[in-house]
N, C-alpha and C positions, 0 to 999 in steps of 0.2 A: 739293656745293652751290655752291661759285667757278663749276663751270663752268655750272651750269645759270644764276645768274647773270647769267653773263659771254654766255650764249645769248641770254637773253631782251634784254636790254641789248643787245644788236648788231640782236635783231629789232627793237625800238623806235626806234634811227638809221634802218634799212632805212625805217622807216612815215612817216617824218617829213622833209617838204617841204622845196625848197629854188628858190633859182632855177636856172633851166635854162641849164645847160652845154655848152659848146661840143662837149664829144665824147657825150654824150645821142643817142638816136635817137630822131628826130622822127614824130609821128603828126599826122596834121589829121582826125579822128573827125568832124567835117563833112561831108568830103568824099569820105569813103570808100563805095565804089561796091559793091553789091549783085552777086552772084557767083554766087548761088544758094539754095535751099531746101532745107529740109532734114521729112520727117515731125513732125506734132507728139508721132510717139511714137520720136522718133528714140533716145532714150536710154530700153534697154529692157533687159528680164535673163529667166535661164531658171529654171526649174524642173523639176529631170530628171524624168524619169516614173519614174527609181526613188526618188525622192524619195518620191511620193505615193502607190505602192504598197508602199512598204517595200523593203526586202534588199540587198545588197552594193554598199559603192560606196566611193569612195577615201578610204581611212584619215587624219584628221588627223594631223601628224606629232606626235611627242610634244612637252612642254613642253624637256625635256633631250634637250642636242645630241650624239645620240647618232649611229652611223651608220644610214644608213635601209637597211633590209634586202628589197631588192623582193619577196621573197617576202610579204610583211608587208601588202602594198599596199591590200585591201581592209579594210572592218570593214562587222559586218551595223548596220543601221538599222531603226528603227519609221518606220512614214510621218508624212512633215511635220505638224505642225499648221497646218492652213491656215486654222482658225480663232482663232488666238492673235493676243488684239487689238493687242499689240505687235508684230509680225509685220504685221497688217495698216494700221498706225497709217504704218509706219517706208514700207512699199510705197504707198503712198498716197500720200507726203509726195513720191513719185516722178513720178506720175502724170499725165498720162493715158500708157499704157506699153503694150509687147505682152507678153502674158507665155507662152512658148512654154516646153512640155512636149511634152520628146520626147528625142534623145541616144540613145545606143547601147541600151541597156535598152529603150527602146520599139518597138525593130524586132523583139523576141519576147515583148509584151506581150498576152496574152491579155483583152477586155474580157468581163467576165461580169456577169450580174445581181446576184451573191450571189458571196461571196469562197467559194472552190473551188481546190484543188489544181489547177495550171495541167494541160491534157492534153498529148500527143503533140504537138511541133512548135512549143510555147511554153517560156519559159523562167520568168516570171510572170503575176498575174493583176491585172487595174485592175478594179477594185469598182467597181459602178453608186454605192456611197456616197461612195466614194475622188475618183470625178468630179465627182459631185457638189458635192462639199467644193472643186475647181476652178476650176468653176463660181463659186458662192458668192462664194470668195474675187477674181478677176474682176472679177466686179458691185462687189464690196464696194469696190475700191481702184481701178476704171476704170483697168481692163487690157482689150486684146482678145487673144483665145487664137490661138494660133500652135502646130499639134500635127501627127504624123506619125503612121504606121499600121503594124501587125506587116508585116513582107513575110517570116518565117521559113517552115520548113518546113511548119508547122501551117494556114498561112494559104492555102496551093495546092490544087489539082486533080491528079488523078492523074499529068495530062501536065505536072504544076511551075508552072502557068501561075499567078499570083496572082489569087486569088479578094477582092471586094470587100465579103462579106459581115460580117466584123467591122466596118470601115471602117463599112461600113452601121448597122450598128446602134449605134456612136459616135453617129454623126449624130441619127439618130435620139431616143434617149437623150438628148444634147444640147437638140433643139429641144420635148424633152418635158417637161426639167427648166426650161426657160426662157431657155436659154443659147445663146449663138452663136457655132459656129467663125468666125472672122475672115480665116483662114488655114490653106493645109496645107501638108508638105511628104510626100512620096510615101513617103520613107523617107529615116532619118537615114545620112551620110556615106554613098554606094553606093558612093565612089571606095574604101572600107576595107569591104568586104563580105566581105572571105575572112576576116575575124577578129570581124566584128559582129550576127551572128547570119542572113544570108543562107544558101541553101544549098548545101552544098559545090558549088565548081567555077560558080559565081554568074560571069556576063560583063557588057560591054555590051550584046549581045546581047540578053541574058536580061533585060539592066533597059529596054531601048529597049521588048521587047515590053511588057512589067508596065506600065511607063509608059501608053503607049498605052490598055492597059485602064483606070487610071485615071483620065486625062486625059478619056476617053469616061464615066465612070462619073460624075466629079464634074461634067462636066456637065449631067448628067440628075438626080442628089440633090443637089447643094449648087450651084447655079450662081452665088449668092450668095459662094462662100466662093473668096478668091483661091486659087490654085494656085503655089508659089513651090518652087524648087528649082535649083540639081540637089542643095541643100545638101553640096557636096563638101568634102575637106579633102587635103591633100597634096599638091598640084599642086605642079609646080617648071617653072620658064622655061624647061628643056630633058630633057622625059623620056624616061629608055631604061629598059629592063630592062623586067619580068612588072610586072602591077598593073594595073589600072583606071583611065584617065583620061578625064578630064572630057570631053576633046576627044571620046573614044571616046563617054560616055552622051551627050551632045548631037547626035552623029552618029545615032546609032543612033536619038534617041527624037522625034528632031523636035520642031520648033515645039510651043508651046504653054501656057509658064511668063506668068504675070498678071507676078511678082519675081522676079528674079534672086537667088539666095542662096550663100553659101558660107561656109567657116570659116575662122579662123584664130588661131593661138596663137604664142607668138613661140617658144615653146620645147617640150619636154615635160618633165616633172617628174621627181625622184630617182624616182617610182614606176613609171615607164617608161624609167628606163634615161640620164636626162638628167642631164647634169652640170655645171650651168650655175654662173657665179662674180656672186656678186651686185656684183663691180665694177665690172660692165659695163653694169648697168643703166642707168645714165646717163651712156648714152653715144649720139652719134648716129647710129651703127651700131645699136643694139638700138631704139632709138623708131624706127627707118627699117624696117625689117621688114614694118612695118604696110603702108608703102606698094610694098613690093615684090609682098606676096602681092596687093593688089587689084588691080596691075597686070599681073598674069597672067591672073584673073578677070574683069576688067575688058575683056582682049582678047577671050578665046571669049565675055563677054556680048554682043560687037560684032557679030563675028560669027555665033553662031547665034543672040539673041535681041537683034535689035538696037532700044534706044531703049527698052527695060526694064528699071524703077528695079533699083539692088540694094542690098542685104541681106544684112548681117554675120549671120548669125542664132543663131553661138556663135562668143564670142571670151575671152581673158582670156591672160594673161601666159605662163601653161604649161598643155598638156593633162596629163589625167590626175591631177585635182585640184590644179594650183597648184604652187608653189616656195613652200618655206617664207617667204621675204620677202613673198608676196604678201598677207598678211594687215595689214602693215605700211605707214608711208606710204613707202618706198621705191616699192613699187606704183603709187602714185599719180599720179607724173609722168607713166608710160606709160600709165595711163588716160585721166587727160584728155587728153595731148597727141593722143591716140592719136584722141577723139572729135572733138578739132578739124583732122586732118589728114583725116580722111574725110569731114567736111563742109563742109570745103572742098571733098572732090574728087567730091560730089555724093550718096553714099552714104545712101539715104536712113534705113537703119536700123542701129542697133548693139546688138546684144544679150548681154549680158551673161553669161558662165556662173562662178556661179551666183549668184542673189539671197541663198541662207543657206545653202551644203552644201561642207565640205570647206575647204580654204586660201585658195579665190581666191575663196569669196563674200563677198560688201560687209558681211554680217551673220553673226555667229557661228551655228551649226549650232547650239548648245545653249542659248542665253541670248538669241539676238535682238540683241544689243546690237551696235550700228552698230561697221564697223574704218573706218582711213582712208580709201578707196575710197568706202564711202558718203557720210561728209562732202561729199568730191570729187565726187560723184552730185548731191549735194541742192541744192550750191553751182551746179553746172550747169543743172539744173533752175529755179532757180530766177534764174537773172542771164543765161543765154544762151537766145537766143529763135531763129525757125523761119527768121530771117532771114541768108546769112551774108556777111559783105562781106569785100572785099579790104583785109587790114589794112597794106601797103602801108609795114615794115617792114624797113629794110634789110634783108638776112642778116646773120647773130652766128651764130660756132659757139658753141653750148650755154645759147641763148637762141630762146625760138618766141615768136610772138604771134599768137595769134587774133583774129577779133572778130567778133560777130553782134549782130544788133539786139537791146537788150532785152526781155523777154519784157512786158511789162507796161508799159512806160515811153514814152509816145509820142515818138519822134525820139532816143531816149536807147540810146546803145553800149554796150558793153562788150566790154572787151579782155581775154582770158587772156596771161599774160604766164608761163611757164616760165621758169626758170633752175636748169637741169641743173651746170652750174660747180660743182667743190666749194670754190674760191676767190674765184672776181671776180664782182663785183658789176656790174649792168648799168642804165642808167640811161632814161627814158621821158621825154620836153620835152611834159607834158600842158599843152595850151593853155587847157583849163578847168576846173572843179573837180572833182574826183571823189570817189567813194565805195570806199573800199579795202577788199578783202576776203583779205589775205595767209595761206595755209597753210605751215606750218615746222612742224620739231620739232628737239628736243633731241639726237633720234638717230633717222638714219633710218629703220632696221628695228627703228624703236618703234611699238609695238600703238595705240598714241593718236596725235592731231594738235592743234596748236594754230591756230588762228583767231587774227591778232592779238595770238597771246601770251596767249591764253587755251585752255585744252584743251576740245576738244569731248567732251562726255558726255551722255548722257540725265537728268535731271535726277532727284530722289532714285523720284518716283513714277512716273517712265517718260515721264515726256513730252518734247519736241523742244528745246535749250536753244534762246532768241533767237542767230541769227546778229547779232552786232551788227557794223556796219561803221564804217571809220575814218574820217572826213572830210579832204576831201587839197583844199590849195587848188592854183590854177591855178602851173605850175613843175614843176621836175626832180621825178621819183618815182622813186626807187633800190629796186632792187631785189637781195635780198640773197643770197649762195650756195643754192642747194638750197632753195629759196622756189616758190611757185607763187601767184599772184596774179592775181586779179578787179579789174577795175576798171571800175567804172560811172560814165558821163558821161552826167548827166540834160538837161544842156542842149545835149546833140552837135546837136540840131536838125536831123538827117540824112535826108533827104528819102525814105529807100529805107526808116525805121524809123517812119513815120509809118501 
């Protein structure tokens, strides 16, 4: 009890205004200069496609810290509810979003009219109802769909070639039920195709040609629906050895991507073998990660697809469903830091893996109920807008500051203000009043988040608590250890937010 206390009591000093000090880093939210755009669907999440057909996907880890045993890794599922109004209450409140269904599972997903034992060359089956319910949910929450296509053994021609004929009748199916792909990707990770369901001995080669077939294919059925890919994952700044790289499918498949897409996770999970120390987490070697892998992606988007937007289009802390802390607000820091270092650097979308499955989605698997991460979602959503300016921040090690126009607020900023420090405090000389929005906890790899010292929860019948925010007059705003804070200046008057 003292210490929880003695926690809140240091976050309530942290809230509370002073005059601005000489060693303060100064901001002028006036005059800060517009840098770039970013999608209005820029903050976006997935939804595996085993999700929605059901069957094996990465085990939660137990409640007791026990050792995780990678044999262990999987557990079977029923498919999502994707009509559970909490569920679509909680994705809405996100919105307008892209909501991409697809991940390893959906490169041997069989689509059939009627659920059927998958045949020869699949692995499972996506019910014409299963889509449907995709659909639905979509429309319901103003999402656009972002989805990928079997390219398994099932899917070919006698001579291996990839046939477009399920692909086809998605589409089809699709624009029967009322619905609209928005986006595709050819197939999920082809840079990991010796282990994700491609066919044995799968090259560049083999994906340059496939390509080409559907590069020609979508634009004869969907010329509507962008074409985004090479959706790779695993790249490194200097590759040797056997494997698949990006450099190799962009050679081979030519021109022809509408987005640029790729993945990234900082780490992999106890379930694949990872062994990560959650003391690292904030540190600025583990937040910097993020900018390493886009700057590898970033160069072959230069060169073979140059002046097209890109596309995080699965990301999250660890593959392989998450690191235990990810559920927690320890996670959180490298989430948001994580959205505002890419839109700075132009990125025009980040998506999420997953919305509700496993460790690293923003919403528990079983209940719906928002983890830290969401908070940190909603809070973005709603206080950072499409605009982002140079927040023009000295450097601090183990201090970031973002800033982007407010989404709603005509001439009005807002600054993300990080403090990674498990010690000192950093301090902001705001030259006019603000609106404080400070996330903390009691402990960081705690399942809750406080707001201002107050915990975020769903209220007793399920609905969204008031974000309520602090009022901060003109002067020093300290910011406190291990804090992540919003700040809104309705009168920045900034000409690039107008």
């Amino acid at each position: 009890m003292h210490a929880l206390v003695a926690a809140m009591m240091a976050l309530f000093i942290a809230v509370t205004p002073r005059a601005a000090g000489a060693g303060d880093l100064s901001i002028a939210p006036t005059d800060m200069k517009a840098i770039g755009t970013v999608d209005a669907r820029f903050q976006s999440y997935n939804v595996e496609m085993v999700e929605v057909t059901g069957g094996r996907f990465w085990k939660p880890y137990a409640r007791t810290r026990r050792a995780f045993d990678e044999r262990d890794r999987y557990s079977e599922r029923a498919p999502i509810d994707l009509a559970n109004a909490r569920l679509r209450r909680l994705a809405a409140a996100l919105s307008p979003a892209y909501l991409r269904v697809s991940g390893t599972w959906a490169n041997t997903a069989f689509f059939a009219d009627a659920p059927r034992k998958p045949p020869p060359g699949f692995d499972s089956v996506l019910s014409r109802d299963q889509w449907r319910g995709v659909i639905d949910f979509a429309r319901a929450v103003d999402a656009e769909i972002l989805t990928s296509f079997a390219i398994s053994s099932g899917s070919r021609d006698a001579n291996g070639l990839w046939r477009p004929d399920q692909a086809q009748h998605l589409i089809d199916v699709t624009r029967a039920l009322g619905g609209r792909i928005a986006a595709a990707e050819f197939m999920n990770e082809p840079t990991l195709s010796a282990s994700n369901g491609a066919p044995a001995g799968y090259d560049a080669n083999g994906y340059g040609r496939d390509f080409g077939v559907f590069r020609d294919w979508m634009s004869r059925a969907a010329p509507e629906t962008l074409i985004v890919g090479p959706s790779s994952a695993g790249d490194v700044a200097s590759p040797s050895g056997p494997g698949i790289t990006t450099r190799d499918l962009l050679a081979a498949s030519g021109p022809g991507l509408d987005r640029f897409s790729y993945h990234h996770y900082n780490a992999v999970s106890p379930r694949c073998g990872g062994r990560d120390d959650p003391s690292q987490v904030l540190s600025e070697e583990w937040l910097a990660r993020t900018d390493a892998t886009l700057a590898i992606y970033r160069d072959l988007r230069d060169e073979f697809e140059p002046g097209k937007p890109i596309w995080l289009t699965e990301t999250a802390d660890a593959a392989c469903g998450g690191n235990p802390w990810d559920k927690t607000f320890l996670d959180t820091f490298r989430y948001l830091d994580q959205l505002g270092r890419l839109s700075r650097a132009g990125v025009q979308a980040v998506m999420h893996n997953t919305l509700a499955a496993s460790d690293y989605g923003l919403l528990d698997e079983k209940t719906f109920r928002p983890r830290p991460n969401y908070w940190g979602a909603l809070l973005w959503h709603r206080l950072m807008g499409t605009t982002v300016l140079d927040a023009s921040v000295a450097a601090a090690s183990g201090f970031h500051v973002h800033a982007h126009c407010h989404p709603a607020l005509h001439g009005a900023v807002t600054l993300l203000a990080i403090n990674i420090s498990h010690d000192a405090s950093h301090s902001l000389a705001v030259p006019l009043p603000s609106s404080r929005y400070t996330l903390g906890s009691t402990r960081l790899q705690a399942p809750t988040v406080q707001l201002n010292g107050h915990t975020l929860a769903l209220t007793a019948s399920g609905k969204m608590p008031n974000l309520i925010d602090r009022p901060m007059a003109a002067g020093s705003v300290r910011l406190a250890p291990e804090t992540i804070t919003f700040l809104v200046i309705p009168a920045a008057a900034n000409a690039a937010c107008f």
